[in-house]
Short mmCIF file of the C-alpha atoms (twelve columns), coordinates in Angstrom:
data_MODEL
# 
_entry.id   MODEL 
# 
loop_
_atom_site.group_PDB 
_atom_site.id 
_atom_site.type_symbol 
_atom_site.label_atom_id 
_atom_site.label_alt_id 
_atom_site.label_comp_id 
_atom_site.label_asym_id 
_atom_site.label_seq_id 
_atom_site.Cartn_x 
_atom_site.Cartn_y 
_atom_site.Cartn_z 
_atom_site.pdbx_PDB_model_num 
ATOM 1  C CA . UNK A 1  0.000    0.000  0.000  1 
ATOM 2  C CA . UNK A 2  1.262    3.533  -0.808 1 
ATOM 3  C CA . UNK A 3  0.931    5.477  2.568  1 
ATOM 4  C CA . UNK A 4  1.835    9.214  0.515  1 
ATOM 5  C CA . UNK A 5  -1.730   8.649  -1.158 1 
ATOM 6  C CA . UNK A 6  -3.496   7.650  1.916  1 
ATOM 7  C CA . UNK A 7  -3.696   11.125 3.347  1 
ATOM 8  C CA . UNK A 8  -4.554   12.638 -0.156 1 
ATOM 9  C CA . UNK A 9  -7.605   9.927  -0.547 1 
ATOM 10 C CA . UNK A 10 -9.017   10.539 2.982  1 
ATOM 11 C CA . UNK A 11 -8.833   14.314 2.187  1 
ATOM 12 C CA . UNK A 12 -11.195  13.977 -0.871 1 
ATOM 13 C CA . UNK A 13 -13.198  11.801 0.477  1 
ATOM 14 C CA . UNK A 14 -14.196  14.241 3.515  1 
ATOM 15 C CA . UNK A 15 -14.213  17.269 1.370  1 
ATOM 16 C CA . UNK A 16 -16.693  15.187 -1.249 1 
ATOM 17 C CA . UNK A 17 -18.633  14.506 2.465  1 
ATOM 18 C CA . UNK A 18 -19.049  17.935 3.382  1 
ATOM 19 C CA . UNK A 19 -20.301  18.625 -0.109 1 
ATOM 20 C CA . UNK A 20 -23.165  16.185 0.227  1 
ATOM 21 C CA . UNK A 21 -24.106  17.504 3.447  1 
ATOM 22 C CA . UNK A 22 -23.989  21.207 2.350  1 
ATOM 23 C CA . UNK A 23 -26.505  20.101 -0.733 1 
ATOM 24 C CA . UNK A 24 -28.229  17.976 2.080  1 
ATOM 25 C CA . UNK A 25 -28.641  20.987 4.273  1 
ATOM 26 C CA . UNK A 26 -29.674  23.294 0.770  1 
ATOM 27 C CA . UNK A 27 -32.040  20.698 -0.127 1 
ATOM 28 C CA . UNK A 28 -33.530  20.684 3.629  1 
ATOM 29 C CA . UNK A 29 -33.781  24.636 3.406  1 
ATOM 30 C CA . UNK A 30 -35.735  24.203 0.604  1 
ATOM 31 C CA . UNK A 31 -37.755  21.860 1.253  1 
ATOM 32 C CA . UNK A 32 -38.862  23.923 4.605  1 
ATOM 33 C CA . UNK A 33 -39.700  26.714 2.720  1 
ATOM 34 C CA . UNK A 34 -42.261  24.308 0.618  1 
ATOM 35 C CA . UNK A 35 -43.349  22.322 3.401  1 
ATOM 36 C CA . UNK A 36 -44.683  25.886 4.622  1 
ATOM 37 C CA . UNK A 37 -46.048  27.286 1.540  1 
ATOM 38 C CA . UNK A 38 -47.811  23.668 1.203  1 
ATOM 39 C CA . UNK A 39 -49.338  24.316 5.019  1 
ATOM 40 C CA . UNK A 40 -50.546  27.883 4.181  1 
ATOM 41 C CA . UNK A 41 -52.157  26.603 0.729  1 
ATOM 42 C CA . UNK A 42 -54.052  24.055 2.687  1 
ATOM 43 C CA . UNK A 43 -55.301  26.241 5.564  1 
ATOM 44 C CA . UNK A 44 -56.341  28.805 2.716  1 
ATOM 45 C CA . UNK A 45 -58.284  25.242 1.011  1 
ATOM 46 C CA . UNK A 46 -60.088  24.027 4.705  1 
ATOM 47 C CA . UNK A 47 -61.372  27.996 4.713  1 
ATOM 48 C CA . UNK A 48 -62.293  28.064 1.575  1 
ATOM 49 C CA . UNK A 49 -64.082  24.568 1.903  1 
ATOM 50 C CA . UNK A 50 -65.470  25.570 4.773  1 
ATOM 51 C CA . UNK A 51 -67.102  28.874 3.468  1 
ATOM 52 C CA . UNK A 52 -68.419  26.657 0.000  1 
ATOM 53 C CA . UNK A 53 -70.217  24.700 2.767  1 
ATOM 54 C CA . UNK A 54 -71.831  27.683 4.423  1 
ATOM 55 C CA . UNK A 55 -72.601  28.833 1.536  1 
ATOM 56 C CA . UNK A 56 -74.293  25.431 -0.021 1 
ATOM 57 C CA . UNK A 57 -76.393  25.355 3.343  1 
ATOM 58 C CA . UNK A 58 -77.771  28.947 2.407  1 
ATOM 59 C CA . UNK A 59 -78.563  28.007 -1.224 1 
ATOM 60 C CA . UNK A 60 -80.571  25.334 0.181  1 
ATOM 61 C CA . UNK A 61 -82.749  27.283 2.943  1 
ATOM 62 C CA . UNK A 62 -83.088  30.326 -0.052 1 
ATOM 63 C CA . UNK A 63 -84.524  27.454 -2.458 1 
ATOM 64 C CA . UNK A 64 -86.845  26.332 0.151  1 
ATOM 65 C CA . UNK A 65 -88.075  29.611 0.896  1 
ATOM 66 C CA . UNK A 66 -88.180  30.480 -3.022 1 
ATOM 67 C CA . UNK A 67 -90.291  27.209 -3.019 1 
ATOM 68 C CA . UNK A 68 -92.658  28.046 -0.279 1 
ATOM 69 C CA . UNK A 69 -92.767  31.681 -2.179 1 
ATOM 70 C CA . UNK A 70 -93.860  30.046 -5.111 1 
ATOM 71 C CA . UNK A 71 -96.574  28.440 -3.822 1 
ATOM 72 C CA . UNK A 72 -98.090  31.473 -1.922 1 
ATOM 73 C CA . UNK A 73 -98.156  32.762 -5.367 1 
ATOM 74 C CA . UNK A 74 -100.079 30.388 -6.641 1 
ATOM 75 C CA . UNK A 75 -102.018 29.885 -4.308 1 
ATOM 76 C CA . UNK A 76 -102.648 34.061 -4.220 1 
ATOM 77 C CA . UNK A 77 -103.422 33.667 -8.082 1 
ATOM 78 C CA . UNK A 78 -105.850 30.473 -7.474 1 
ATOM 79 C CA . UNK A 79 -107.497 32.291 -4.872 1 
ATOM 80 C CA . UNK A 80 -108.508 35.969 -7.460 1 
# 
């Protein structure tokens, strides 16, 4: 074994480590930052789902009360 190259190999090996880990870490940052736009998008969605379902329980009492409208009308016009 040539001992002179030892030193030279374990050198590149750690620097080629510490290159990994710093796109690791970059990768990591990044990722972050997604995960958090990906949390505010989906707290935006459960409000907005939310508020579709209010509104889909209005539409429903206003088309019973258009119904019950309807009728009075022609009930009102029956009635002349």
């Amino acid at each position: 074994m040539y001992y002179q190259f030892l030193a030279p190999m374990l050198l590149n090996e750690y620097q080629k480590q510490q290159r990994t880990i710093a796109a690791q870490a970059a990768k990591l940052i990044e990722q972050r930052a997604e995960l958090k736009e990906q949390t505010t998008r989906i707290a935006q969605l459960e409000k907005a789902g939310v508020e579709i379902a209010e509104l889909k329980q209005q539409l429903t009492r206003m088309a019973v009360l258009l119904g019950r409208l309807e009728q009075t009308q022609t009930i009102a016009t029956a009635a002349r």
